[in-house]
KEKE-3310 file (N, C-alpha, C; in steps of 0.2 Angstrom, whole numbers, plus 5000, padded with zeros to 4 digits):
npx = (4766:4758:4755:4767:4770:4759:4762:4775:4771:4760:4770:4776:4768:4768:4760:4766:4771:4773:4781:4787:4784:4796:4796:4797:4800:4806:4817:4819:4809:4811:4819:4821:4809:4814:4826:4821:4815:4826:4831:4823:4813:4820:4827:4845:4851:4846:4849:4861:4861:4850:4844:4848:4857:4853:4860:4855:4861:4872:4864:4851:4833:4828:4839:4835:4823:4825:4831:4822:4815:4821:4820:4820:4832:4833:4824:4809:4807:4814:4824:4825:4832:4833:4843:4844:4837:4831:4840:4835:4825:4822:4820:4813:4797:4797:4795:4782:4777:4783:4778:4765:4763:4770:4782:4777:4787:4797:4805:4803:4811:4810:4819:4815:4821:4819:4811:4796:4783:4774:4756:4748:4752:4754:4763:4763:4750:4751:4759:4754:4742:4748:4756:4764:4765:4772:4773:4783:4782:4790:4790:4784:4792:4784:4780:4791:4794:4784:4784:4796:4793:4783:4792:4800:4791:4785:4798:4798:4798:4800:4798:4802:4795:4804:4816:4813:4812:4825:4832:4826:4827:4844:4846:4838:4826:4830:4827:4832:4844:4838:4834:4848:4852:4841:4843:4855:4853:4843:4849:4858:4851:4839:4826:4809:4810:4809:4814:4827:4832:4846:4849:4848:4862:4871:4873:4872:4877:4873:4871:4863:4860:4865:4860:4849:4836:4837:4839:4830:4822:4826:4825:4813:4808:4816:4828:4842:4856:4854:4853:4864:4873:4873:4875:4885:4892:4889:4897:4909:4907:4905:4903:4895:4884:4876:4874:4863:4855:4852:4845:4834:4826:4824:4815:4805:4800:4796:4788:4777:4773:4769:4759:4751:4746:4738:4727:4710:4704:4713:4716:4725:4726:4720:4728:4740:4736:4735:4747:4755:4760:4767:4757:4764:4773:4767:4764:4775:4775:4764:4769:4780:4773:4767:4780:4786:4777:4763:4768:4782:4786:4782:4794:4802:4802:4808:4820:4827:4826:4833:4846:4846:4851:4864:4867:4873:4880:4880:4882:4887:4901:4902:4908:4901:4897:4895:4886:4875:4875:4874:4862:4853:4855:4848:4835:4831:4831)
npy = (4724:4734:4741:4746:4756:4763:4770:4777:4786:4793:4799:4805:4814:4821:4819:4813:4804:4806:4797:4777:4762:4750:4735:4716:4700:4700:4709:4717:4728:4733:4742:4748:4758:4763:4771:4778:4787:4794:4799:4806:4815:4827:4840:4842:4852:4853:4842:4842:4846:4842:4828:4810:4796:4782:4767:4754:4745:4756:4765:4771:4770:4779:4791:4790:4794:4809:4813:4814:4824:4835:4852:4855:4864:4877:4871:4866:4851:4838:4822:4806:4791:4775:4761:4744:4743:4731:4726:4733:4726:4723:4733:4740:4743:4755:4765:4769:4779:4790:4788:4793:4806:4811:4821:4834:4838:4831:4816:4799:4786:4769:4753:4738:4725:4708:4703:4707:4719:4715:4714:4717:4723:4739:4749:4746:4747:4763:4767:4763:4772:4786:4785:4776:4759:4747:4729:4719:4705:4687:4681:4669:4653:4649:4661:4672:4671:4676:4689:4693:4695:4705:4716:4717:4721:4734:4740:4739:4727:4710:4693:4677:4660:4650:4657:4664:4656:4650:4661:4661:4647:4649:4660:4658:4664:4677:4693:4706:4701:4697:4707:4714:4708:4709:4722:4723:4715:4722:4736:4733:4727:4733:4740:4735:4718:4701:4693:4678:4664:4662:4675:4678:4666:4674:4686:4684:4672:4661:4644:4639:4626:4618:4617:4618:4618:4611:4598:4593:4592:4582:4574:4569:4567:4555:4554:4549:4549:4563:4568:4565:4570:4583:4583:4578:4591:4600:4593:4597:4611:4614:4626:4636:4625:4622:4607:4605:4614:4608:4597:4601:4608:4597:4589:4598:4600:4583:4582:4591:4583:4573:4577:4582:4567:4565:4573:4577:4581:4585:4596:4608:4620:4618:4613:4618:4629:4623:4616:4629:4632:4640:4638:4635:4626:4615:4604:4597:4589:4582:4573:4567:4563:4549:4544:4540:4532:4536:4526:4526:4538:4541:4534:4540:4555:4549:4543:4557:4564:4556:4559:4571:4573:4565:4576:4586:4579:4569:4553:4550:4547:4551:4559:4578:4574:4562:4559:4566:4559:4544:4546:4552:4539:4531:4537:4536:4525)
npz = (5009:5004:5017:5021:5010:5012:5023:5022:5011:5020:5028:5016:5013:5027:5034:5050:5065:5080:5087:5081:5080:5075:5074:5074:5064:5052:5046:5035:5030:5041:5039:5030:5031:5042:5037:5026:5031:5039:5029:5024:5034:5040:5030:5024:5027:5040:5045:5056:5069:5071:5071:5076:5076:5087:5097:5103:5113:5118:5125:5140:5139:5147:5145:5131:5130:5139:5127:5119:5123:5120:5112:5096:5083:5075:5069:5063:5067:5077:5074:5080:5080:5085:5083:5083:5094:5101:5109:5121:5126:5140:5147:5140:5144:5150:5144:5140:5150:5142:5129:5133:5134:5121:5114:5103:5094:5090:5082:5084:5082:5083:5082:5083:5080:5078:5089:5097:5104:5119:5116:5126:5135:5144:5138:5125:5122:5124:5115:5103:5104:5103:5095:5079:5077:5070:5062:5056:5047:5043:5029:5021:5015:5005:4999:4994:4980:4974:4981:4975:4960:4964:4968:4958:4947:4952:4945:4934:4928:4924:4928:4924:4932:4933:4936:4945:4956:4958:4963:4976:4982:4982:4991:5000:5014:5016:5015:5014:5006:4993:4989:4987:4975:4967:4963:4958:4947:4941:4937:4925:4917:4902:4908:4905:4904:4904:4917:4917:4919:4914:4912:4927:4930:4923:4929:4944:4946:4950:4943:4932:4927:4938:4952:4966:4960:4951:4954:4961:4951:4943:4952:4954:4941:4941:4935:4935:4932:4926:4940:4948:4941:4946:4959:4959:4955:4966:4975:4971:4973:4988:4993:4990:4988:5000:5010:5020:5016:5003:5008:5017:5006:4999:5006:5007:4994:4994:5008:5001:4989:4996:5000:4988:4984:4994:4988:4984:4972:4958:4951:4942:4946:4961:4966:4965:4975:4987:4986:4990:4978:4963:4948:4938:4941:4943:4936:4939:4949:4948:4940:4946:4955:4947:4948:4962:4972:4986:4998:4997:4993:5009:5016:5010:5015:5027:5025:5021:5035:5042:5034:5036:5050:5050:5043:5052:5060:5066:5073:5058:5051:5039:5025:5015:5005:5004:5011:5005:4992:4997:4999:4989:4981:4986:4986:4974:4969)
capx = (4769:4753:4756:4774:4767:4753:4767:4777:4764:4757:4777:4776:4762:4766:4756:4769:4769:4780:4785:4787:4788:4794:4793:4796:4805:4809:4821:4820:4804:4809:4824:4816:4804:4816:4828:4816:4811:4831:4833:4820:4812:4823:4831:4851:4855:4843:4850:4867:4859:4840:4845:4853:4855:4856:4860:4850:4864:4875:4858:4846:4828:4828:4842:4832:4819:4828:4835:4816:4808:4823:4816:4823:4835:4831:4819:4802:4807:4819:4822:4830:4832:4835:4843:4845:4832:4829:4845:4833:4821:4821:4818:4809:4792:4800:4794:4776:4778:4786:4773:4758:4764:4778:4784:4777:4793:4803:4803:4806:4808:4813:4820:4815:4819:4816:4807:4789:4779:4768:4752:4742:4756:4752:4768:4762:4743:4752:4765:4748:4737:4751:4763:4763:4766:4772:4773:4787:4782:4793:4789:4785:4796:4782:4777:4793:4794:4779:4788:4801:4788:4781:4796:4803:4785:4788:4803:4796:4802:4795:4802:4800:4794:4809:4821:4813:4811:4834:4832:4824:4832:4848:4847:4833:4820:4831:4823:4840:4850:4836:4833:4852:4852:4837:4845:4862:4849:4840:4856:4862:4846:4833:4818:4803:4815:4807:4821:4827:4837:4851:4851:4852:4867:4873:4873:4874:4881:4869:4871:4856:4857:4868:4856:4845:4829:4835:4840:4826:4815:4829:4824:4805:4807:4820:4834:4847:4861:4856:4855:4871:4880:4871:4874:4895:4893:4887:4903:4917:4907:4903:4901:4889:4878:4875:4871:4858:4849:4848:4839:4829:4821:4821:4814:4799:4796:4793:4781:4769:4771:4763:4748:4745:4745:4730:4722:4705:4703:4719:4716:4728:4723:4718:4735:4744:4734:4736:4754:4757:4765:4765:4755:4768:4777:4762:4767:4782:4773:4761:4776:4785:4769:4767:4787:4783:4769:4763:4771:4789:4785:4784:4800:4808:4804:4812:4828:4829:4827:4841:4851:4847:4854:4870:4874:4875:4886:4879:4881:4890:4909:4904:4907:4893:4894:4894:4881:4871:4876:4869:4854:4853:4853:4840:4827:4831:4832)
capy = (4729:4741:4743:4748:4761:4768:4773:4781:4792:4798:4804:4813:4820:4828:4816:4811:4801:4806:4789:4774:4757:4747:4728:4710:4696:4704:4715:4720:4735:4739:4747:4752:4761:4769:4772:4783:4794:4798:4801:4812:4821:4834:4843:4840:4858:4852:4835:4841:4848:4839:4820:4809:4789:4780:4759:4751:4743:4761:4768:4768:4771:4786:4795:4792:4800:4815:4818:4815:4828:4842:4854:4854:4867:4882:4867:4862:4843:4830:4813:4801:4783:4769:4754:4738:4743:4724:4726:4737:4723:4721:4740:4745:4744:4763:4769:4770:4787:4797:4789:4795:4811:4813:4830:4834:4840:4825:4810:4794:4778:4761:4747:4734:4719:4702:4703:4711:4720:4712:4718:4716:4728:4749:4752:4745:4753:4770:4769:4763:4779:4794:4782:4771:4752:4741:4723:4718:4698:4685:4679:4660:4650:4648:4668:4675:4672:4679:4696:4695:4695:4711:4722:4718:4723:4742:4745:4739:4723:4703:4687:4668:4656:4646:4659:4667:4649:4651:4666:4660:4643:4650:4664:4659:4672:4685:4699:4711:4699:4696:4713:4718:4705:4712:4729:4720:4714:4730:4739:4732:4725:4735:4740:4729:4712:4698:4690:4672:4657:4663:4682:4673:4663:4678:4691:4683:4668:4653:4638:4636:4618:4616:4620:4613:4619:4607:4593:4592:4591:4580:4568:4571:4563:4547:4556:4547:4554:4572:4570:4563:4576:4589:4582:4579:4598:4601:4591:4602:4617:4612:4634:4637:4621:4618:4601:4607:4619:4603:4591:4605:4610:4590:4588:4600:4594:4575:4584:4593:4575:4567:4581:4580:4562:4563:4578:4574:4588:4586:4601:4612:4627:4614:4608:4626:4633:4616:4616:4634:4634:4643:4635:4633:4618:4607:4596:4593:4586:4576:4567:4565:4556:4544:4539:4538:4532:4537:4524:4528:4546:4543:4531:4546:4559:4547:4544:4564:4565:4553:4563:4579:4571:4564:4582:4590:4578:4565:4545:4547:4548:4553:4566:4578:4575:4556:4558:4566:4551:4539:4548:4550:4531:4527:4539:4534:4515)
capz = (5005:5006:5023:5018:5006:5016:5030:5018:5008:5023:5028:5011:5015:5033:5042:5053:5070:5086:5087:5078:5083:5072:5076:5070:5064:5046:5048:5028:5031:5047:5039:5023:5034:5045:5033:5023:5040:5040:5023:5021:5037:5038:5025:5024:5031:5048:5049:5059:5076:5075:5069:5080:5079:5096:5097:5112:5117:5121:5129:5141:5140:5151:5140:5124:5131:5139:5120:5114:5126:5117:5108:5088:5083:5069:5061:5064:5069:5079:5073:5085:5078:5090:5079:5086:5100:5103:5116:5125:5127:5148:5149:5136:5147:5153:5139:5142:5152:5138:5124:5135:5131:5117:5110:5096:5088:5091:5077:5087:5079:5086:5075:5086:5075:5080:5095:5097:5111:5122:5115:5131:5140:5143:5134:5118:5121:5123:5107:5096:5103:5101:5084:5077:5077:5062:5063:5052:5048:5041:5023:5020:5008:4998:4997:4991:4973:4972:4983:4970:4953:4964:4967:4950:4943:4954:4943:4928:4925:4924:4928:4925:4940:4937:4938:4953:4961:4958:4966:4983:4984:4981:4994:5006:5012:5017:5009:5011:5001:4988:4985:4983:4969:4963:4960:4954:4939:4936:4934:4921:4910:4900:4909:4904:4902:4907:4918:4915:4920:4911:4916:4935:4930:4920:4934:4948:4948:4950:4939:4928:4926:4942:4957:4969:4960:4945:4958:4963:4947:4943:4956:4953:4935:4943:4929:4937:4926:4928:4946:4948:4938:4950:4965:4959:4955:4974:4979:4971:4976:4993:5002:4988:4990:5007:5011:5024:5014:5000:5011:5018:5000:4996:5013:5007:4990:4995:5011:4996:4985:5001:5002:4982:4984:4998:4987:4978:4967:4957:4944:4942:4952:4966:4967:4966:4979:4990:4990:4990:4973:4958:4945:4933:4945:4946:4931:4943:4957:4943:4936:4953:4960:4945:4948:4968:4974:4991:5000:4994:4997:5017:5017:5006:5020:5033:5025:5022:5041:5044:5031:5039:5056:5049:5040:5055:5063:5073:5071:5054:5048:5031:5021:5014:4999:5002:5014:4999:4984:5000:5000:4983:4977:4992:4985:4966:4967)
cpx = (4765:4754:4763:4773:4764:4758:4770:4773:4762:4763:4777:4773:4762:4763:4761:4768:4775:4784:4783:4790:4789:4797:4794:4802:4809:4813:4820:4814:4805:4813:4824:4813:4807:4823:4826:4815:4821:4834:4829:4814:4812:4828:4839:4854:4851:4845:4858:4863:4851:4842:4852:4851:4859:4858:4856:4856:4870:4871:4855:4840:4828:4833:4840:4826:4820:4831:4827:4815:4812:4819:4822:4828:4834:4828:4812:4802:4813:4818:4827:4827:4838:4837:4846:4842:4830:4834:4843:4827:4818:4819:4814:4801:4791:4798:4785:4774:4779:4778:4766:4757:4771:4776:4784:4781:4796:4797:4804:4805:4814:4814:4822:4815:4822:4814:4799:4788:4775:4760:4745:4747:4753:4756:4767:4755:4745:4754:4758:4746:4741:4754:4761:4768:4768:4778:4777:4787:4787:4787:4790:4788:4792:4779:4783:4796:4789:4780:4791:4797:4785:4787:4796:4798:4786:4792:4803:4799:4799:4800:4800:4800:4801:4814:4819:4813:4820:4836:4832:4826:4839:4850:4842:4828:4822:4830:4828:4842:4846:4837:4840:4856:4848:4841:4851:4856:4847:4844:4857:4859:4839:4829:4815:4806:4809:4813:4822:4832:4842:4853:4852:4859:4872:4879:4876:4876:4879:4868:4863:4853:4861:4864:4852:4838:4829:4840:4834:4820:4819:4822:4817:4804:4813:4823:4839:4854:4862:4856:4860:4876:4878:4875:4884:4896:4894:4894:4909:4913:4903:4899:4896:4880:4877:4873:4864:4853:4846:4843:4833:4824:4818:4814:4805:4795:4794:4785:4775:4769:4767:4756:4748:4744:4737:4726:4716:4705:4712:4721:4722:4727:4722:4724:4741:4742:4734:4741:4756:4761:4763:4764:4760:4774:4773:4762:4775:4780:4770:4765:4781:4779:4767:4774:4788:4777:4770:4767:4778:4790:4788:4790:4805:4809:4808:4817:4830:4829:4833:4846:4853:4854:4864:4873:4875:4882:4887:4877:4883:4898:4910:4903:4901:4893:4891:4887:4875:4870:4872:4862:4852:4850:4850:4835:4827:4832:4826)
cpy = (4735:4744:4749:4756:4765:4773:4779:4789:4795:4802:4806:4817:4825:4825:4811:4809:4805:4801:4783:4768:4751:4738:4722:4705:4696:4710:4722:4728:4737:4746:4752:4760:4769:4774:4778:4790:4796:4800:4809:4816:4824:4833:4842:4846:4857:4847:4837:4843:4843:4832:4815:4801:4786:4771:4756:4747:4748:4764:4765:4770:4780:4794:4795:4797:4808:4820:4819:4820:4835:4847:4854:4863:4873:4875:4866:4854:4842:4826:4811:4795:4780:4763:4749:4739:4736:4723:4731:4731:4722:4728:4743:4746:4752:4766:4773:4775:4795:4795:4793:4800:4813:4819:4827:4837:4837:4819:4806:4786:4773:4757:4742:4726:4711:4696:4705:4712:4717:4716:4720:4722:4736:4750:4752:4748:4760:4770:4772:4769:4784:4791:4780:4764:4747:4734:4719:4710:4695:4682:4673:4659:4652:4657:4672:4675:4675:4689:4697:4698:4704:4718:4722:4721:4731:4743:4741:4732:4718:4697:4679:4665:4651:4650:4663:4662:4650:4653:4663:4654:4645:4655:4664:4663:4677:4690:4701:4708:4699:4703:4717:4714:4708:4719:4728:4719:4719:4736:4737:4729:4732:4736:4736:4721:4709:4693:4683:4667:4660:4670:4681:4671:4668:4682:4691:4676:4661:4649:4638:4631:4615:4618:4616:4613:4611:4600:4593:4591:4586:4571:4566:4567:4556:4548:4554:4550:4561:4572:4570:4568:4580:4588:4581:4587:4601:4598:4595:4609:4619:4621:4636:4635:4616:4611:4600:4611:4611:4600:4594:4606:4602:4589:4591:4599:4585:4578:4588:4585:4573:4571:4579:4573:4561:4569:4574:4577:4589:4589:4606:4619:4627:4613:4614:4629:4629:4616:4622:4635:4636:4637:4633:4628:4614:4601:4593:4588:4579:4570:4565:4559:4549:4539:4538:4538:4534:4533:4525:4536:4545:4539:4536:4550:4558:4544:4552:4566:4562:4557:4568:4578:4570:4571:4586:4585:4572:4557:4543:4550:4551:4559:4570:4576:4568:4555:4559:4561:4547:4540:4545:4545:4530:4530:4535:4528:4511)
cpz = (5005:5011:5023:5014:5007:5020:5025:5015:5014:5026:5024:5013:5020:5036:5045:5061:5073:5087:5082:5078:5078:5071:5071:5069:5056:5045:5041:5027:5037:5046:5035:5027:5037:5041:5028:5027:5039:5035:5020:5024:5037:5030:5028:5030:5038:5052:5056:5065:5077:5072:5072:5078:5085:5094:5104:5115:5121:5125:5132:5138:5141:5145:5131:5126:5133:5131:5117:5116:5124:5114:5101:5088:5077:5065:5066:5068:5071:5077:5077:5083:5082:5087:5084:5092:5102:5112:5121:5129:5134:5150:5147:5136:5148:5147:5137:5145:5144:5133:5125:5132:5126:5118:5105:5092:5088:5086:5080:5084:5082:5084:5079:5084:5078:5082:5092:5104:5111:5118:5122:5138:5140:5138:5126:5115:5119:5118:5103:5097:5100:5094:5083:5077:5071:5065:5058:5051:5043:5034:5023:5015:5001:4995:4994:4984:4972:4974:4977:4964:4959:4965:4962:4945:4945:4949:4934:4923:4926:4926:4929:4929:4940:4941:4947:4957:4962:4964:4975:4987:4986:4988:4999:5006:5017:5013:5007:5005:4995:4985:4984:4976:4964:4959:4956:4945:4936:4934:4928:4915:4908:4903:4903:4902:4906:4909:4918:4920:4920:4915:4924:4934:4926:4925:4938:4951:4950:4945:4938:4929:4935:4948:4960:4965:4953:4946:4958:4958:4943:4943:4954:4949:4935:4935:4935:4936:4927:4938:4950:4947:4944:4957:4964:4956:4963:4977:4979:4970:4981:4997:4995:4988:4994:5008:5015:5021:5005:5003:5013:5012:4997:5001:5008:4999:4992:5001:5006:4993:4989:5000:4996:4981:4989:4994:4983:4974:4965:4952:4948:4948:4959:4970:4970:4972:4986:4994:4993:4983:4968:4951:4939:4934:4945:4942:4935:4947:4955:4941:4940:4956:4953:4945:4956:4972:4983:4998:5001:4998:5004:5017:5014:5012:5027:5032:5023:5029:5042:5042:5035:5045:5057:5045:5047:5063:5069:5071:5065:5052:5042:5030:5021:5009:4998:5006:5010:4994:4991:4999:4992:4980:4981:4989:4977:4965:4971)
residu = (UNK:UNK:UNK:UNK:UNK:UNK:UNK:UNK:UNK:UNK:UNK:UNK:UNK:UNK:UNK:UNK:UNK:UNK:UNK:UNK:UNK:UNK:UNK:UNK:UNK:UNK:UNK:UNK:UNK:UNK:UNK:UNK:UNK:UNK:UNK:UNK:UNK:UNK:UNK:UNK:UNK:UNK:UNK:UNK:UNK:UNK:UNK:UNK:UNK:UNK:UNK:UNK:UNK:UNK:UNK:UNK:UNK:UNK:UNK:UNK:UNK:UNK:UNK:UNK:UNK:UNK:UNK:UNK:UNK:UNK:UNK:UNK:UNK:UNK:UNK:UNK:UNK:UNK:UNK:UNK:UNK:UNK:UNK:UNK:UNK:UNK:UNK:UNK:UNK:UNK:UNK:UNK:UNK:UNK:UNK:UNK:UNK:UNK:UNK:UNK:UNK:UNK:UNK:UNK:UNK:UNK:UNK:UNK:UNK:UNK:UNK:UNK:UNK:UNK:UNK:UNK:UNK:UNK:UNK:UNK:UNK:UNK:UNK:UNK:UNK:UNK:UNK:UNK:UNK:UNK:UNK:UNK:UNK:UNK:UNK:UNK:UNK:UNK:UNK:UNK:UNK:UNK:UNK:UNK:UNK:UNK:UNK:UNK:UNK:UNK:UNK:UNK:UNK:UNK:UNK:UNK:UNK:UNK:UNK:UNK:UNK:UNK:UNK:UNK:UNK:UNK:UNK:UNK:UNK:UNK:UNK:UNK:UNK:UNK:UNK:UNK:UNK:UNK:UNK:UNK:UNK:UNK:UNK:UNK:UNK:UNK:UNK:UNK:UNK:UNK:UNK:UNK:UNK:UNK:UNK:UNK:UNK:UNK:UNK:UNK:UNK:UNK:UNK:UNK:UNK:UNK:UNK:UNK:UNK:UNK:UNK:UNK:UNK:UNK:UNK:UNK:UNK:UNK:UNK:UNK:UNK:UNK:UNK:UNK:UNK:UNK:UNK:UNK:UNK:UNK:UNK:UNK:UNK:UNK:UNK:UNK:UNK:UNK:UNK:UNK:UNK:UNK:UNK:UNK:UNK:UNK:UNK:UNK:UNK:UNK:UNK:UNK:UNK:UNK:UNK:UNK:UNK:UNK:UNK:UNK:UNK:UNK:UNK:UNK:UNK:UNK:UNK:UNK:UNK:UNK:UNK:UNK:UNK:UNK:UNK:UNK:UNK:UNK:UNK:UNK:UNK:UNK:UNK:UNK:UNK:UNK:UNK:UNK:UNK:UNK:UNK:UNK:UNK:UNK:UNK:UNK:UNK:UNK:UNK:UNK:UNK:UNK:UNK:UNK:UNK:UNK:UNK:UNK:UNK:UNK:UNK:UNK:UNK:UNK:UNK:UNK:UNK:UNK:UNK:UNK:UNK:UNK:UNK:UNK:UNK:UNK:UNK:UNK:UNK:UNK:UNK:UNK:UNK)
# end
């Protein structure tokens, strides 16, 4: 996100690149990024003759270039943005001519998202000496609640480890979708709130008590009863709570159990920094390992394997949900 920020500031500033390549498997800053360069390069009366977007799959190489090497029109600058530039992937070597030398009047950005350049190609040596290069990487499961606690803190807001935990179970780690939740919330609450459980199932529509994060601490404390309700909640709202993304999140709770089960150092901080998780889950894990013991554990993780097998379709007849209750009473009995 510094990186992010740095890019920008120096666009305010007028320290602008001729090109700019921007790369990865995150698509959420590459668009930020370029998004920003067309919002606010030129001036609105500049953008009708100097700002053009191209798609990599309408273009070649060669014809982005011939628009790069124009000259700008009653303004100081061109901007030509490439989006979906990934569908240029088998040609986009050809570019390593123009980067030697750009035009310094032309903006060129590439929303190359996916993929990446070779780094060990010319074409990627040239971009880096005349542009610039941003590496747009994917966010681990366990880094994005803590993404979340940082946007929300920019715009002057807070939010509780469970309800951010809602957040990223609920929607994965697509950033887009998190951050137009995010905005859904900041809309409509107080600056400086601290946001909660409630204002999640308020908003936007995730069951407080009904969700995987509170299956799973469920199970953690062998509450039979509440897991049952959850898991017959999960049944009659089957396109909300995938059956695959349950066994997935189960799948990786039971894989940290096993690590804090071989840890030695079982302090707090130790245990949080171990798993990857924010210290305010580690009495979960505590009170999950004294209701299965190591052993159980790994028998756990390999009827979640089976599970997994049979949700997608292979060697069982059953339903999901029943696939799920099967599971269910084998990890809690």
């Amino acid at each position: 996100m510094n990186e992010i920020k740095s890019i920008i500031s120096d666009i305010k500033g007028g320290n602008i690149k001729p090109i700019y390549f921007l790369m990865g498997e995150e698509p959420y800053y590459i668009d930020k990024i370029s998004d920003y360069i067309e919002d606010n390069v030129l001036d609105e009366s500049e953008k009708g003759f100097n700002q053009v977007v191209m798609y990599g799959r309408d273009v070649s190489i060669e014809e982005i270039v011939s628009s790069a090497k124009r000259f700008p029109m009653m303004a100081e600058k061109q901007v030509i943005i490439v989006k979906e530039a990934q569908d240029l992937s088998r040609s986009i070597e050809k570019i390593e001519a123009y980067a030697e030398n750009p035009q310094p009047s032309t903006v060129l950005v590439f929303n190359y998202k996916y993929k990446k350049l070779d780094k060990r190609k010319k074409a990627y040596k040239a971009i880096a000496k005349s542009g610039l290069i941003y590496e747009s990487k994917k966010l681990y499961d366990n880094q994005v609640a803590d993404w979340i606690r940082q946007v929300l803190g920019g715009k002057k807001f807070n939010i509780e480890p469970k309800a951010a935990q809602m957040l990223v179970e609920f929607l994965g780690t697509d950033l887009s979708k998190i951050s137009n939740e995010l905005d859904k919330l900041t809309s409509v609450l107080p600056a400086e709130t601290i946001i909660t459980d409630k204002h999640i199932e308020e908003n936007i529509g995730i069951s407080k008590d009904f969700n995987n994060f509170e299956l799973r601490k469920a199970v953690g404390q062998r509450d039979v009863v509440k897991a049952n309700r959850i898991i017959n909640y999960f049944a009659q709202n089957p396109k909300n709570n995938p059956l695959v993304m349950t066994i997935s999140l189960l799948n990786s709770f039971f894989t940290q159990l096993l690590m804090y089960h071989g840890l030695k150092d079982k302090s707090k901080a130790s245990v949080a920094k171990n798993l990857g998780v924010n210290p305010y889950f580690v009495d979960d894990y505590v009170n999950a390992a004294r209701n299965y013991p190591m052993r159980k554990v790994s028998q756990i993780i390999a009827l979640l394997r089976e599970a997994d097998v049979k949700s997608k379709g292979v060697g069982a007849n059953q339903t999901q949900a029943d696939i799920l209750k099967e599971l269910l009473f084998k990890i809690l009995h």
